[in-house]
N, C-alpha and C positions, 0 to 999 in steps of 0.2 A: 306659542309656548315661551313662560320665559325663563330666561335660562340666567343664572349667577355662578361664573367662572373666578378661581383664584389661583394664581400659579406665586409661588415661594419658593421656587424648585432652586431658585439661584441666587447670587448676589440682589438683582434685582426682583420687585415683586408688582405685582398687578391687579387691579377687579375692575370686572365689566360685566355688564348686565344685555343681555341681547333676548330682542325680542321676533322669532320666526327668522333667523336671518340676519335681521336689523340690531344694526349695535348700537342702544341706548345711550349709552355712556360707559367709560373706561377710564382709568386712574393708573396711571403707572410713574413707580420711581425707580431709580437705579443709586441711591445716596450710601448704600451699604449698614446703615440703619438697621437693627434687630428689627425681624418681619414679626414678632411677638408685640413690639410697640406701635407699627405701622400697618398691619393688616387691616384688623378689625376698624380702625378710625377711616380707613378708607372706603369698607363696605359703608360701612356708616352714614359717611357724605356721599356716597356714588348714589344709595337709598335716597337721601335726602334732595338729591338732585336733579334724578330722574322721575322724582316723585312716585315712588314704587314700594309697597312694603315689603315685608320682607314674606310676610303671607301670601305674598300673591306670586312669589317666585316658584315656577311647578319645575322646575333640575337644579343639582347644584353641583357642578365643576371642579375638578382640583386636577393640577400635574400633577399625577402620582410619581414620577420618579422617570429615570436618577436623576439625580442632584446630589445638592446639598442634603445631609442626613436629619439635620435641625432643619431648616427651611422645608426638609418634604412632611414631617412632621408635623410643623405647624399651622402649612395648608390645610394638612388632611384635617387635624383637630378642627379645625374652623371652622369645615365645611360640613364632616361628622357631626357638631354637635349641634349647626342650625339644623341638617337637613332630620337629623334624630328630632331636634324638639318638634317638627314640624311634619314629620314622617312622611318626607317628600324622597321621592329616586335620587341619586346621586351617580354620575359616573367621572371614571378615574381615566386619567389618560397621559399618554407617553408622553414627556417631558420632550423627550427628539420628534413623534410626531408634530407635535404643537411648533416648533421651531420648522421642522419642512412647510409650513404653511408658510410661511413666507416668501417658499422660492416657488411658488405654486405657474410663476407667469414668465419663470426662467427657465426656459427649454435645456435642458441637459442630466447630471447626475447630481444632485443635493444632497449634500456631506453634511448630515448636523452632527457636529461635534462639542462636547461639552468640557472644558477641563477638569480632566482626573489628576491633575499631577505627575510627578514622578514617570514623564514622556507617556503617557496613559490618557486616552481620553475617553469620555461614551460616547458612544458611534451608532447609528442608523445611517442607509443609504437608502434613498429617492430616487424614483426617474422622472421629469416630467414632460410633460410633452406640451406646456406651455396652458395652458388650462387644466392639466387632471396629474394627481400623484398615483405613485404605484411604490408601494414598499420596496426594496431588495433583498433587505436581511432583517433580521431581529435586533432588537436594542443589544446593546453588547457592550462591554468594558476591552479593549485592543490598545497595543502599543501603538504607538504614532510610526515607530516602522513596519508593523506587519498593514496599520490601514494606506501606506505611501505604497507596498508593492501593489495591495491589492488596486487602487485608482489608478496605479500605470496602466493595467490591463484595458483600462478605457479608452475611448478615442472621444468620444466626448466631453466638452465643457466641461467642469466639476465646479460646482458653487461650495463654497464653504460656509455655511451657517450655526451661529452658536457662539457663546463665551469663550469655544477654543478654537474657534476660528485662526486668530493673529496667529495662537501658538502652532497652528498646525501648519498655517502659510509659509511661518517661521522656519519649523520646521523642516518641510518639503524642499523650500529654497528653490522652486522654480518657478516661471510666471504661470504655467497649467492653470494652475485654483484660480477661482476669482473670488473676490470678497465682497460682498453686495452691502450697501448702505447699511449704517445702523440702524435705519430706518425698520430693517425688514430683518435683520439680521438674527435678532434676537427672540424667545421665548414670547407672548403679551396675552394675556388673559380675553381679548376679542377673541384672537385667533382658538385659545383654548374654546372658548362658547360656541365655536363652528362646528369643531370636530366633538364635541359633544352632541351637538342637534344630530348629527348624521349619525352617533355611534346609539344614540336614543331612537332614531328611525328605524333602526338595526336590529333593533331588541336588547343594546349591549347597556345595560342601565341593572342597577342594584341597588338594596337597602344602605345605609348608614355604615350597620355594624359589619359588612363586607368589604369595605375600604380601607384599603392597605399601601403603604410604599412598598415602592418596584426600587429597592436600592442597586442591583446588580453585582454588588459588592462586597465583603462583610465590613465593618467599621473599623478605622485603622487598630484603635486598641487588641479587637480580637484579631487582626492578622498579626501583630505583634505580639498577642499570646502565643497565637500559632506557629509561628516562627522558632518564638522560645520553645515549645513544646517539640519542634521539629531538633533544635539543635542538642536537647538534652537527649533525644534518643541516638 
């Protein structure tokens, strides 16, 4: 099966084509670039590369969320409207799962953390046991001090993976967390093509027009409505 993943979920963005397993080829920048001008030109060449059309690709991939509000967006549009012309399955997938795949061969607790701002991060917990992950919670938006009590309670390791890694390292202010190479560190469009094949083996796969962002959040402007609307009562 082959599979075409694209994650935009963040600052950086990515596309990989994996084929049973096998990663074809992958494309990833981190330049801060509008992913509107930078996506597509990279399916483009990743297609052109791997010498694959775009016909012949049977899933197509996207972080659905959280993230960034624009960047989850503009995954999804992308992959909505190949996987609609072409009326192939698509599946959507955690923006923190995708990021725990990198701590998959670090025996301890995997913290992906995303920066939310405003001492606020998106938060998933991992356990691994050095070959296999295991959920702990559900995606979630938490202050950086209610997720510090909660990882006291551990006695093991804690990896920090994610764009809010630094911030939360920062944060904590103790040596506890570890912070694993860039290398691994971060969200990549390979790793989403993985957790795709397994959520496709699953049965966890859907049409086009069912692909939605998982923001967790509302958009700052409507909590600044909200707010106003809170203060006028």
């Amino acid at each position: 099966m082959k599979i075409l993943a694209l994650d935009s979920s963040a600052v950086s963005a990515s596309a990989a084509i994996c084929d049973d397993n096998k990663i074809l080829g992958e494309f990833y920048t981190n330049t801060g670039f509008t992913h509107s001008q930078t996506l597509m030109p990279m399916v483009e060449s990743l297609l052109n590369t791997t010498q694959t059309k775009l016909a012949d690709i049977d899933l197509f991939a996207v972080c659905k969320g959280p993230g960034s509000f624009t960047g989850l967006r503009i995954g999804i549009s992308c992959i909505k409207g190949m996987a609609m012309a072409l009326d192939k399955p698509c599946v959507g997938i955690s923006t923190l799962e995708c990021i725990a795949q990198g701590g998959i061969n670090s025996k301890g607790i995997i913290c992906c953390v995303m920066d939310a701002r405003c001492n606020q991060v998106y938060n998933a917990l991992f356990k691994s046991d050095g070959k296999t992950l295991k959920r702990m919670c559900d995606d979630r938006a938490i202050a950086l001090s209610d997720l510090q009590k909660e990882l006291n309670a551990f006695t093991d390791t804690v990896y920090l993976f994610g764009d809010g890694a630094y911030v939360a390292h920062s944060f904590f202010g103790n040596d506890k967390y570890v912070i694993p190479s860039p290398v691994n560190m971060y969200q990549r469009a390979s790793s989403l093509a993985l957790c795709a094949q397994n959520a496709y083996n699953n049965g966890s796969y859907i049409n086009a027009s069912q692909l939605v962002p998982n923001y967790l959040r509302l958009p700052q402007a409507e909590r600044e409505l909200n707010n106003k609307k809170q203060l006028i009562k």
